[in-house]
C-alpha positions as CSV (number, residue, x, y, z in Angstrom):
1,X,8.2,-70.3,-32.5
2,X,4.4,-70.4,-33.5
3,X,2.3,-68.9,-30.9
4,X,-0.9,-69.9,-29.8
5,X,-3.8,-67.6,-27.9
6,X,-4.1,-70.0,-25.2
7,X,0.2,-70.0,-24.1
8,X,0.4,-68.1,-21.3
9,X,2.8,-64.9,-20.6
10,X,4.5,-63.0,-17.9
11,X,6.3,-60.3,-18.2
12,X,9.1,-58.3,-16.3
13,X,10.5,-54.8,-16.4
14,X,13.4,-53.5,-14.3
15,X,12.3,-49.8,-14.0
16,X,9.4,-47.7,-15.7
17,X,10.7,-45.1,-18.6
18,X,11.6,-41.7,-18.2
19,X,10.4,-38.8,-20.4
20,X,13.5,-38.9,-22.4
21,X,13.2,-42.5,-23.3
22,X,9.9,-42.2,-24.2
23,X,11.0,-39.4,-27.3
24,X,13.5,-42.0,-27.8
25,X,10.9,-44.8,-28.2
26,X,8.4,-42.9,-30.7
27,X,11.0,-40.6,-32.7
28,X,13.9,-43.1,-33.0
29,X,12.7,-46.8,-32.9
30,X,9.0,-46.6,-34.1
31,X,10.1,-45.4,-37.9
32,X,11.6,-48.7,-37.6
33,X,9.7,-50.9,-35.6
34,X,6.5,-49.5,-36.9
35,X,3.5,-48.4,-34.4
36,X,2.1,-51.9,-33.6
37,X,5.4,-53.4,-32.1
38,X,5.4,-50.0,-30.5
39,X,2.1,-50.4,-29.1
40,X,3.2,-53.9,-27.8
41,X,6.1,-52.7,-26.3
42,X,3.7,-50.3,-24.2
43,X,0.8,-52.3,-23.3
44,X,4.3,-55.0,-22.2
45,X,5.4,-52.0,-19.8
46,X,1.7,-51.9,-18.2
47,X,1.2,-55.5,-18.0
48,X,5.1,-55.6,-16.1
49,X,4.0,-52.7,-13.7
50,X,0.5,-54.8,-13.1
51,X,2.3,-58.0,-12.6
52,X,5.0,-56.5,-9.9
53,X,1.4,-57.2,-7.7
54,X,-0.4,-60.1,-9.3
55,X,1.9,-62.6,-10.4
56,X,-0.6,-64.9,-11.9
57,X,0.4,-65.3,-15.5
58,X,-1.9,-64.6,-18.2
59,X,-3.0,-65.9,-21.7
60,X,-2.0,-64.3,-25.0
61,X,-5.3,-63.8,-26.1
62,X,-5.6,-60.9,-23.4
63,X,-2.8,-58.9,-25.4
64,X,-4.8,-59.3,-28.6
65,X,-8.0,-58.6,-27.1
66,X,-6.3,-54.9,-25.8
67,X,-4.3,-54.3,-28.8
68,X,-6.9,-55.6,-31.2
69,X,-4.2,-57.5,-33.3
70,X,-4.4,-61.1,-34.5
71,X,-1.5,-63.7,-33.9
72,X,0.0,-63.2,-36.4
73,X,0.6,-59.6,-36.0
74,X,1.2,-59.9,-32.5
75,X,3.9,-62.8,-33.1
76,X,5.4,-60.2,-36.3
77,X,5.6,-57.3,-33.5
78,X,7.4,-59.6,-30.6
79,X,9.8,-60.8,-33.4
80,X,10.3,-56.9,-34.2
81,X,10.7,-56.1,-30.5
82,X,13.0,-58.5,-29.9
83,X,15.4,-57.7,-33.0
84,X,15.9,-53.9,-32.7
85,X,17.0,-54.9,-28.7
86,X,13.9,-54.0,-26.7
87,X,13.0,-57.3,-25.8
88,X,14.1,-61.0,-24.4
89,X,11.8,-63.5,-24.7
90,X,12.1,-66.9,-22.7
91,X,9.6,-70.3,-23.2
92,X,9.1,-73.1,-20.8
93,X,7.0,-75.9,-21.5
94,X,5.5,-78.2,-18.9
95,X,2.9,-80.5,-18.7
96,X,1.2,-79.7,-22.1
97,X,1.2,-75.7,-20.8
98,X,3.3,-73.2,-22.5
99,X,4.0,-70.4,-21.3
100,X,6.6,-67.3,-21.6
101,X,8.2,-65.1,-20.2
102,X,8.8,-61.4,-21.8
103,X,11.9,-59.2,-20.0
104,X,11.4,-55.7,-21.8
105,X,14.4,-53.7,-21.7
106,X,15.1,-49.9,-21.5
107,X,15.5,-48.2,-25.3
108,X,19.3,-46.9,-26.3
109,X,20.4,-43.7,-24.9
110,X,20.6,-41.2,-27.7
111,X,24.3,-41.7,-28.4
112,X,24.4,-44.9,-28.1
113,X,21.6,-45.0,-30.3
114,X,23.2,-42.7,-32.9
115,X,26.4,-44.6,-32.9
116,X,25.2,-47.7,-33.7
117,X,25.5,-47.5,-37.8
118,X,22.8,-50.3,-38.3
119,X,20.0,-47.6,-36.5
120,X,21.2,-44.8,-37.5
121,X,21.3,-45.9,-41.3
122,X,18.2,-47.2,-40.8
123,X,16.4,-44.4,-39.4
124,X,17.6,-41.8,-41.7
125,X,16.7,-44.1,-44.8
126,X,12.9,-44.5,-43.5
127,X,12.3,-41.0,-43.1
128,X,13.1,-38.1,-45.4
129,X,16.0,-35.9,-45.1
130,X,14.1,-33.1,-43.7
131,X,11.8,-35.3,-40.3
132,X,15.4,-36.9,-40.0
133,X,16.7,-33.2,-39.9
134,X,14.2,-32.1,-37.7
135,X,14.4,-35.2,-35.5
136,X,17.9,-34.3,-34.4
137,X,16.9,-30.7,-33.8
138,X,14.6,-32.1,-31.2
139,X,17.1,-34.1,-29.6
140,X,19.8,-31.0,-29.5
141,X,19.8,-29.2,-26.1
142,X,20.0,-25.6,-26.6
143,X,22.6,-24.3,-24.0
144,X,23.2,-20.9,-22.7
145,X,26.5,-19.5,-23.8
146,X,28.1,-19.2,-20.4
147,X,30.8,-16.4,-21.5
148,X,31.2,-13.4,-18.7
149,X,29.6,-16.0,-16.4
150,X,31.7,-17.3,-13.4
151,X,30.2,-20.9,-11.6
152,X,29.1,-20.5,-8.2
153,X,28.0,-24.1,-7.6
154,X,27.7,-25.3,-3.6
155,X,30.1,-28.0,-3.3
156,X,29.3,-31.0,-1.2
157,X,31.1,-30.4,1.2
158,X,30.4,-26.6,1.5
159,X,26.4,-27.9,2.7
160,X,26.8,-31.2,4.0
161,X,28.7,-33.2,6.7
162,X,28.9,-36.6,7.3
163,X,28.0,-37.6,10.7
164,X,28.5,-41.2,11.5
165,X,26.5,-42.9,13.9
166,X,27.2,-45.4,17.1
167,X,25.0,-48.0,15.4
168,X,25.7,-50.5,12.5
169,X,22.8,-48.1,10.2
170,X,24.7,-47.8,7.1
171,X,24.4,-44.3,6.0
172,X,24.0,-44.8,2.1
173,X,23.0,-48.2,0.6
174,X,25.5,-50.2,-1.9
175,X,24.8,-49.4,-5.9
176,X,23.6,-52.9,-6.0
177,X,20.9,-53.2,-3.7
178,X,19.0,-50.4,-6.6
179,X,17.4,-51.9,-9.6
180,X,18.9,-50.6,-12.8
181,X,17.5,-49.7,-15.8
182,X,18.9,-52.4,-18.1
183,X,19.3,-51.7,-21.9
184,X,20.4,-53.9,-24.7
185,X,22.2,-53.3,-28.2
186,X,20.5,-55.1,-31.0
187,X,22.5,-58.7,-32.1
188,X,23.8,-59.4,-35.4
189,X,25.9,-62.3,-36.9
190,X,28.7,-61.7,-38.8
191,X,31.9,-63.9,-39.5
192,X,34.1,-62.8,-37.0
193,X,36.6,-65.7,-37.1
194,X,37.0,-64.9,-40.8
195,X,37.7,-61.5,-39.5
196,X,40.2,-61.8,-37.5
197,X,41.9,-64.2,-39.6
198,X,42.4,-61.8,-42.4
199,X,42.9,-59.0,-40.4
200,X,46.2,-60.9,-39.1
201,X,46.9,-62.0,-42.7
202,X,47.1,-58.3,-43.7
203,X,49.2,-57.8,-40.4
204,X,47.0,-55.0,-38.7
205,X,48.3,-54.4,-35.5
206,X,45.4,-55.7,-33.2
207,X,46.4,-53.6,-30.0
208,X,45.5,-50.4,-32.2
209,X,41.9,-52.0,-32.8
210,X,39.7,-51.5,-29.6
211,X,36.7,-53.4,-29.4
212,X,34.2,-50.3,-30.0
213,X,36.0,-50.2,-33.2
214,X,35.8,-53.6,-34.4
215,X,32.0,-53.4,-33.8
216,X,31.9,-50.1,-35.8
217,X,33.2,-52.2,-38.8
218,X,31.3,-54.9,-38.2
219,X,28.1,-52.8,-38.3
220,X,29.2,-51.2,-41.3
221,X,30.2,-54.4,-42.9
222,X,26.3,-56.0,-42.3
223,X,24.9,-52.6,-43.1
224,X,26.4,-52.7,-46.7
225,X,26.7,-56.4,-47.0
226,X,30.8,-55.9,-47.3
227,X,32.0,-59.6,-46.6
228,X,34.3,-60.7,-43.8
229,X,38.0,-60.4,-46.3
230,X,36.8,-57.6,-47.7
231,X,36.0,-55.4,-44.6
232,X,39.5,-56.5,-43.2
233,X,41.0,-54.5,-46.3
234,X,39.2,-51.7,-45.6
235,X,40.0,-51.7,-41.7
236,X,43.7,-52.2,-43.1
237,X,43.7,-49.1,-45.7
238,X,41.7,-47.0,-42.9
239,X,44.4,-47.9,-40.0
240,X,46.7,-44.6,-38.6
241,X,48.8,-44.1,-36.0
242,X,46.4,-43.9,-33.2
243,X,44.1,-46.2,-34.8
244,X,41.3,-47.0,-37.0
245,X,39.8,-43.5,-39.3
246,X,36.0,-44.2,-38.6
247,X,35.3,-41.2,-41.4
248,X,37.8,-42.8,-44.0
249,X,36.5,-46.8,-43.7
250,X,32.8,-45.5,-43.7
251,X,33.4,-43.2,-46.7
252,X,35.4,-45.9,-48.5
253,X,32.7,-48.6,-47.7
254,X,29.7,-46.8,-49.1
255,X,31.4,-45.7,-52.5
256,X,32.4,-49.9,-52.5
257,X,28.8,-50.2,-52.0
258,X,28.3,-47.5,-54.5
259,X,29.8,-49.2,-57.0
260,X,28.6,-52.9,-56.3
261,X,25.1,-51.3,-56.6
262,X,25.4,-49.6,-59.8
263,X,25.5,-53.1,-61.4
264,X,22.1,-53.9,-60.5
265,X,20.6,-51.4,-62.2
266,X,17.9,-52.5,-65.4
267,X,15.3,-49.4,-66.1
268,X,18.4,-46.9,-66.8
269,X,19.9,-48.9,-69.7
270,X,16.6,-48.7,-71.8
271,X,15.5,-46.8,-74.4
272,X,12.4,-45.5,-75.4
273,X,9.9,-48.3,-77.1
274,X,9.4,-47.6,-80.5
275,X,5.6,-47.0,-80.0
276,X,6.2,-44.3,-78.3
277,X,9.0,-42.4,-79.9
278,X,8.1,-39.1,-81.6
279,X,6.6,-39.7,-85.1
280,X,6.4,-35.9,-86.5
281,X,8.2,-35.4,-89.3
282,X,9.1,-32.1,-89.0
283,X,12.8,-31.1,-89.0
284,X,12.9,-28.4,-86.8
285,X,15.1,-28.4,-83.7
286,X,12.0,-29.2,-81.0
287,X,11.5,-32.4,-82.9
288,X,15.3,-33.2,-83.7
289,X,16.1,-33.4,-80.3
290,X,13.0,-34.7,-79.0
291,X,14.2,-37.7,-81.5
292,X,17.6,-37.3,-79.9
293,X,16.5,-38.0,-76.6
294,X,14.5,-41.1,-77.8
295,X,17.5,-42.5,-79.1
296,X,19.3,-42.5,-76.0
297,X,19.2,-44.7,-72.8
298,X,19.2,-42.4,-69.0
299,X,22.1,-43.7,-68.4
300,X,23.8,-42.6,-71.7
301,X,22.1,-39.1,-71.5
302,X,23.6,-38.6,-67.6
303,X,27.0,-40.0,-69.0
304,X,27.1,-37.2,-71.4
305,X,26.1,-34.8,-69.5
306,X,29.0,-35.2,-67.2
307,X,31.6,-35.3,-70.6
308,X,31.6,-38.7,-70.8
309,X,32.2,-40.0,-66.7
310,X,30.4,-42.9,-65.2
311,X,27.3,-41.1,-63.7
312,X,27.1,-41.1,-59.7
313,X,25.0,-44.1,-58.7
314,X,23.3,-41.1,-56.9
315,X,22.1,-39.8,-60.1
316,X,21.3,-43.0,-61.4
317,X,18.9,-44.2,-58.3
318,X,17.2,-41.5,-58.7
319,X,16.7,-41.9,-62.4
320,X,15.9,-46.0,-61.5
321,X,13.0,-45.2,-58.9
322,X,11.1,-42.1,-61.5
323,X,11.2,-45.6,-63.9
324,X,10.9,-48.5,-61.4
325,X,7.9,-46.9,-59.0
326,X,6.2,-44.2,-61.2
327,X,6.7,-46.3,-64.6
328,X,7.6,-43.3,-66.5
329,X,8.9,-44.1,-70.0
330,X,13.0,-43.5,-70.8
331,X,12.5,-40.9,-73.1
332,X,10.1,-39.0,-70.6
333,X,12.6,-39.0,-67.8
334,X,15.5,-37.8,-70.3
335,X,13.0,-34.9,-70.5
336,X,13.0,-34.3,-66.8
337,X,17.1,-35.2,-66.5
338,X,17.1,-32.3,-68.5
339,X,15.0,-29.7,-67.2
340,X,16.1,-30.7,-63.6
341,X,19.7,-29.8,-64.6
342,X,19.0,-26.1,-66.0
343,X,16.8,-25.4,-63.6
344,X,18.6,-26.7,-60.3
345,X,22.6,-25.8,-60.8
346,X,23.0,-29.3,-63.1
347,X,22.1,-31.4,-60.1
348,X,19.6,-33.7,-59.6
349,X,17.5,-33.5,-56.6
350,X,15.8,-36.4,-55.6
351,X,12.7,-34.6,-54.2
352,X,12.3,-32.1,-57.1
353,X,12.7,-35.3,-59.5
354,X,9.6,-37.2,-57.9
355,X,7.2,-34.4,-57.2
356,X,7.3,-33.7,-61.1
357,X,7.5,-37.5,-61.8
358,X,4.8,-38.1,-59.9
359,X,2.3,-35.6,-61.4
360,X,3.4,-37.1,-65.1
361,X,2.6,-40.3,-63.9
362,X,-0.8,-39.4,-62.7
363,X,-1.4,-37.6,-66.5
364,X,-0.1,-40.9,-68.4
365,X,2.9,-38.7,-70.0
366,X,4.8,-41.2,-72.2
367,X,5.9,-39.5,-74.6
368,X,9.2,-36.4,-74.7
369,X,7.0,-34.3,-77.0
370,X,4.6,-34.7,-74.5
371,X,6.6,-34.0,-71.4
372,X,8.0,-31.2,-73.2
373,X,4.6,-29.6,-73.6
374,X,3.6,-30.3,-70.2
375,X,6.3,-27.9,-69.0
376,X,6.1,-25.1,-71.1
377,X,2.6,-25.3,-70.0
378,X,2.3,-22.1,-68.2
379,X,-0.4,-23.6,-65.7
380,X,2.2,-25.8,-64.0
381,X,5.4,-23.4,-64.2
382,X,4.3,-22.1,-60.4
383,X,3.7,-25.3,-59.3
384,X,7.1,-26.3,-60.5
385,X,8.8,-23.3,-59.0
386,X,7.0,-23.8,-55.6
387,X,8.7,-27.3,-55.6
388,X,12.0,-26.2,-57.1
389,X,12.7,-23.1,-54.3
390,X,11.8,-26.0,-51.5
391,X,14.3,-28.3,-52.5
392,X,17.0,-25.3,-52.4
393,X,16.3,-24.7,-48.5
394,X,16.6,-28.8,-47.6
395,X,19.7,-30.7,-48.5
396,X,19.8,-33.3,-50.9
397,X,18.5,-36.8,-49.3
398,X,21.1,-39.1,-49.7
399,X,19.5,-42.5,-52.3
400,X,18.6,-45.3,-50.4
401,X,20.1,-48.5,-51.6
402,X,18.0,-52.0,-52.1
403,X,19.8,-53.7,-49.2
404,X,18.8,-51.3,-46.4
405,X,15.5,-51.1,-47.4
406,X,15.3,-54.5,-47.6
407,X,16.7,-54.8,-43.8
408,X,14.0,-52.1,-43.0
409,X,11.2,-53.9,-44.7
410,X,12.3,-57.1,-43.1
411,X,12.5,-55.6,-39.3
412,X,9.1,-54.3,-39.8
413,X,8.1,-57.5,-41.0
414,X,9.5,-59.0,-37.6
415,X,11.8,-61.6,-40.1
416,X,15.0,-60.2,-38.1
């Protein structure tokens, strides 16, 4: 709904954040949400405090005039708020006045947060494999190892009694006359009718499918855009004894994915344009297989470098972004396949990749010869081996596919 400066708003909180949900708030939800939704979300948790007093509602130009943002921004940021869980938004209209009401809600705890696969896929794809890494380590509690220790908690009853009195004073309150802290999971649609319907077609055994589980799945299935049927064969093949394998349906839905993905590739398939394929007509082996490597697509070059397997669609979005983002030419990245292989164990490591690709790119390298020279330039060879021991110390960062960072683009966009 288009917002205008002049709509009035109120807004209402349950209970102000803790410490803990605060971390949670900037190192968990604004890599997704992006800093001004974040912003919103806690100028929205001043304005609730301030309007606990002064109920009078307020127009929506006063939120633009303290966050500096236009409507459109501020409308892209409530739309983000409101898809990642963190708000509910509410409109009445009445006598040619609009106005709104804005319920914020309480972020996820941490494992609830982590075990929802939509923002936990998303998170780790919008940062790099080492901030991900290091934003679990901040999470982690570090916890004495209690060995040779024996507990000498007070028990309740070893400090307190419970005296009651002659009058109708009740000595504790009931849990409902408190106000909670409320939290929400974020929404998605998916086809749950087809779901079930296949799902009793392949005769799973519903009573060994508890609702947490289903919603795994289900988060899986929207995640990797697996369709309704074919989710309920997964579930099927992933079903034990004691229920559904989490591990074994994730694993098989991402090499599914995998595979689906690996079709969609263009750059890898090309080869090198003729303009720029090595002209020397020398005969010796540095120009031979220069010549070699312009004959040959990436894709055919990782193909035979693995004795003639389909390469990993790992590999292969690697190879895609050097040509799609840094516009290196075929031949040039056959270079770099190459060298990355000898010089990292024969596998390819995403960062390694891009940190050379990128400084090629910024030379205008489009030719093998010339790659070729550019690393037996001895001027770069620490440079290289800087990068290369750096990328030995941090695991390999999993390749992001199109999909999620087309659902990250589009929650930061607020289209969710």
């Amino acid at each position: 709904m288009k917002l205008y400066v002049t709509d009035l708003y109120r807004v209402e909180i349950r209970y102000p954040l803790d410490e803990i949900q605060m971390d949670t708030l900037y190192y968990l939800y604004q890599p997704l949400i992006g800093s001004s939704a974040l912003q919103l979300y806690m100028m929205l948790m001043m304005e609730g405090k301030r309007m606990r007093r002064f109920i009078a509602p307020c127009a929506l130009s006063r939120l633009q005039s303290f966050l500096s943002m236009n409507m459109m921004d501020l409308e892209k940021a409530l739309r983000s708020l409101e898809a990642i869980g963190l708000l509910k938004s509410y409109v009445k209209h009445e006598n040619d006045i609009t106005q709104y009401i804005y319920r914020v809600y309480a972020p996820l705890s941490l494992k609830a947060f982590f075990k929802n696969q939509i923002l936990s896929s998303l998170l780790q794809l919008s940062l790099s494999q080492e901030d991900f890494q290091k934003t679990l380590q901040y999470f982690k509690i570090s916890l004495e190892n209690l060995e040779g220790y024996e507990e000498v908690t007070a028990k309740f009853q070893d400090v307190f009694t419970i005296q009651h009195p002659r009058t109708s004073t009740r000595l504790l309150k009931y849990q409902e006359d408190f106000v909670h802290q409320e939290s929400q999971n974020i929404s998605i649609s998916y086809d749950r009718d087809l779901l079930y319907q296949s799902l009793a077609d392949y005769q799973v055994n519903r009573s060994l499918l508890s609702q947490e589980d289903l919603a795994y799945a289900m988060e899986l299935g929207y995640v990797y855009q697996v369709d309704a049927l074919t989710l309920a064969g997964f579930i099927k093949d992933a079903m034990e004894s004691q229920g559904l394998n989490r591990s074994c349906i994730k694993q098989a839905i991402q090499k599914y994915f995998d595979v689906q993905q690996s079709s969609k590739l263009e750059e890898v398939y090309h080869k090198q344009p003729i303009q720029y394929q090595t002209q020397d007509s020398n005969s010796s082996p540095l120009v031979l297989h220069m010549k070699y490597l312009d004959s040959l697509t990436p894709y055919e070059l990782l193909k035979e470098k693995q004795g003639g397997k389909e390469p990993v669609y790992h590999d292969l979005m690697i190879v895609e972004t050097l040509m799609v983002q840094l516009g290196l030419k075929p031949a040039v990245v056959n270079v770099l396949i190459e060298y990355v292989l000898g010089k990292n164990d024969n596998r390819l490591s995403k960062r390694y990749c891009e940190a050379i690709g990128a400084s090629w790119a910024r030379k205008k390298i489009i030719t093998a010869m010339d790659a070729y020279r550019e690393l037996m330039n001895p001027g770069n060879e620490e440079k290289e081996e800087d990068v290369q021991e750096d990328v030995k110390v941090q695991p390999v960062q999993e390749t992001s596919s199109q999909e999620l960072q087309d659902l990250l683009n589009q929650l930061k966009e607020g289209q969710l």
